[in-house]
Structures are given as C-alpha cells and as structure tokens.
N, C-alpha and C positions, 0 to 999 in steps of 0.2 A: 606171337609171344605176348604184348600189349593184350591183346584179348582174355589169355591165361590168366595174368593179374589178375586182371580187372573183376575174371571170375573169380579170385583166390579171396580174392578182396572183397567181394559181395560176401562168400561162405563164410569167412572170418568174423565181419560184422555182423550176422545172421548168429551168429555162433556168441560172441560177444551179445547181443541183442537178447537172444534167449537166455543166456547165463545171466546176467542184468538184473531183467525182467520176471526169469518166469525160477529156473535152479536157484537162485540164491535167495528167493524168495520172498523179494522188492515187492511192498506194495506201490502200485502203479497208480501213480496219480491223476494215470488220463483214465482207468478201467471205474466203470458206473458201478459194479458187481467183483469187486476183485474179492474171490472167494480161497481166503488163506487154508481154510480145514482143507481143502484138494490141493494146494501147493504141496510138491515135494519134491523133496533130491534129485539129483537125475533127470526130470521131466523129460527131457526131449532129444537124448544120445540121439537115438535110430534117426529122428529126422535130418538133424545134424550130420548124419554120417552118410546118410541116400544123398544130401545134397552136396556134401564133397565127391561125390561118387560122376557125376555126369557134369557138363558142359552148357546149364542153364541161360544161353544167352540172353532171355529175356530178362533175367535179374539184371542183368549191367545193361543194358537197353533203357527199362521201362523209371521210371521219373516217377511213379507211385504202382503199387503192389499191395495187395492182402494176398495174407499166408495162411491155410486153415489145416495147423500142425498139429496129428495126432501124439497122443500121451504115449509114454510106453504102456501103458494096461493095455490103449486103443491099439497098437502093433500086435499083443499077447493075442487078447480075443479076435485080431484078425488073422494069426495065424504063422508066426515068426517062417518057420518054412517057406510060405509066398515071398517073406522079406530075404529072407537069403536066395531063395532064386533069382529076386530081383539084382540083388548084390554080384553078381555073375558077370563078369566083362563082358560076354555075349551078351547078355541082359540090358544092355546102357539104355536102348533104344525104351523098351519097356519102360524103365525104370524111369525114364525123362517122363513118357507119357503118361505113367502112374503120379513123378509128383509134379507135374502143370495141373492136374486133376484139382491142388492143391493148393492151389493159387489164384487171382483173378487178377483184373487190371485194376486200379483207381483204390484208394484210401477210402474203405468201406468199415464202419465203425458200426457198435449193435443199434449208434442212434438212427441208424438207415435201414433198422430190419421195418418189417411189420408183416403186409400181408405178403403173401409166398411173392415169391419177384425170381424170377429165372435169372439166372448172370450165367455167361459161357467163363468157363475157365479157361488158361493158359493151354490146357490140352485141346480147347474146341467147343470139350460136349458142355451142355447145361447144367446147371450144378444151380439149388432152390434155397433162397435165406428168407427166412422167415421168425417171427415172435409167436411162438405158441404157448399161452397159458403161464406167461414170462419166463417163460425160459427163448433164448437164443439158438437157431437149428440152422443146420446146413447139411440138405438133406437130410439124414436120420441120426445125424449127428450134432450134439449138444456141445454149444460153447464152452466149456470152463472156465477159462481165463479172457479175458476183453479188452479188446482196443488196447492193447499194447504195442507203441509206437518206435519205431527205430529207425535210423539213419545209415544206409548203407553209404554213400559215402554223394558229398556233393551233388544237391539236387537230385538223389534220387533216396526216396523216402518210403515207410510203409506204416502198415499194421497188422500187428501178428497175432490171432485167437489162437489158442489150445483147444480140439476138440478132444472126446469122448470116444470118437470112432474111426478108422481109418475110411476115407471115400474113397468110394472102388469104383472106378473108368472102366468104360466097356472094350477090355485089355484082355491079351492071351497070358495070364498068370498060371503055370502049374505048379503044382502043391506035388 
C-alpha cells in the first residue's frame, strides 16, 4: 500500500511539475534555450497519463532522474494507435519498458551534452545525447524545452526535457 503512494505521489508531482513548467507556460529560469513560440497548451496529457498507467518503481527509488517527454505532435507522428495499444492492461509490461526508454538516471542538463555519449536508460538499452549544430538530441530527437527542474518529493529530484519525437525501445509494439 505505502509503495502505491509513494507512486501516486511521484505521478502527481510529475504532473504538477509538467503543468508548472512546461502547460502553463512558465518561463524556466533554469532552461538556457526556453523556447516560448513551441510552448503550448496541453503539451504533455499522453505522457502524463502512460505514467499513471503502470507501477514505475524506479521513480520512488531513484534520488535523481531525467525524463525525456515526448510532445503530443511527437505521440501524433509516432502513431496514436501504438499509444492505445500501449494503454491496454495487458500492455503494462510493454508500456513500463516503452517509458524507462524515457528516462535515465542522474540530473543530466543540456550543459552535459556535447559529443554523442551513450547513457543506458531505465529500460537497459542505450539511448545517445548529444549537441549537433546547437541544437540538443537524444537520439533523433530534438529537445524543446530544457533543463526543467522538479521535485518529486523529499530528496528525490529531477530534470524534465520535452522532445520532438517519441524514442522507440527495441519493443514488440503492434499498430
């Protein structure tokens, strides 16, 4: 039961954190590049709602976290279908290992990109950050929004990017 919280309580301020930062459309005093023309409404329901969706322990676990949360356009052009199958109670398993894809461990800000640098995500596999041409990537996917900093709750802390693209984990997803 304690555990349940504790997860309720990560989603919440995850949720808070995003609304804050990125929907209500805060400029971020920690973002180097806080790019108001691509803020808008809405930004990040879907990720917010995958992440009420499954049993994330590593969020109540981990003391630092980066999130690398696609936009809704990045859900549209990956293919809303994949995301409701994800959304499938049989799915949970899936749907964890799609969003740890999504996450890394350690409070990793754009001033830590440069040359490509592999980081394993929460799921395992490798996932590549990098400065190309200044713009911010991870994998084939462009930052938006930066180093937006939030507090899940006592001693465990993060930072949240917005990408451009959904990252796809080498997952059994049918469409």
């Amino acid at each position: 039961m304690f555990k349940k919280i504790v997860i309720w309580l990560v989603v919440i301020a995850l949720v808070l954190a995003a609304y804050y930062f990125v929907i209500d459309g805060f400029e971020n005093p920690y973002s180097k590049k806080y790019q108001t023309e691509k803020t808008s409404k809405g930004m990040l329901p879907t990720f917010m709602q995958l992440i009420g969706l499954v049993d994330l322990e590593e969020l109540s676990n981990a003391t630092h976290i980066t999130i690398f949360a696609p936009t809704e356009e990045a859900y549209k052009k990956y293919g809303m279908e994949k995301i409701d199958f994800l959304k499938k109670p049989e799915n949970e398993e899936e749907l964890e290992e799609f969003l740890k894809y999504h996450m890394i461990r350690g409070e990793v800000t754009t001033n830590d990109f440069g040359d490509p640098t592999p980081v394993d995500s929460l799921q395992g596999e490798v996932i590549i950050l990098e400065k190309k041409d200044d713009k911010y990537m991870v994998n084939d996917a462009q930052i938006i929004q930066s180093d937006m900093k939030f507090d899940v709750f006592e001693g465990n802390k993060g930072i949240l990017h917005t990408v451009d693209k959904v990252l796809a984990p080498d997952i059994n997803i049918q469409d």
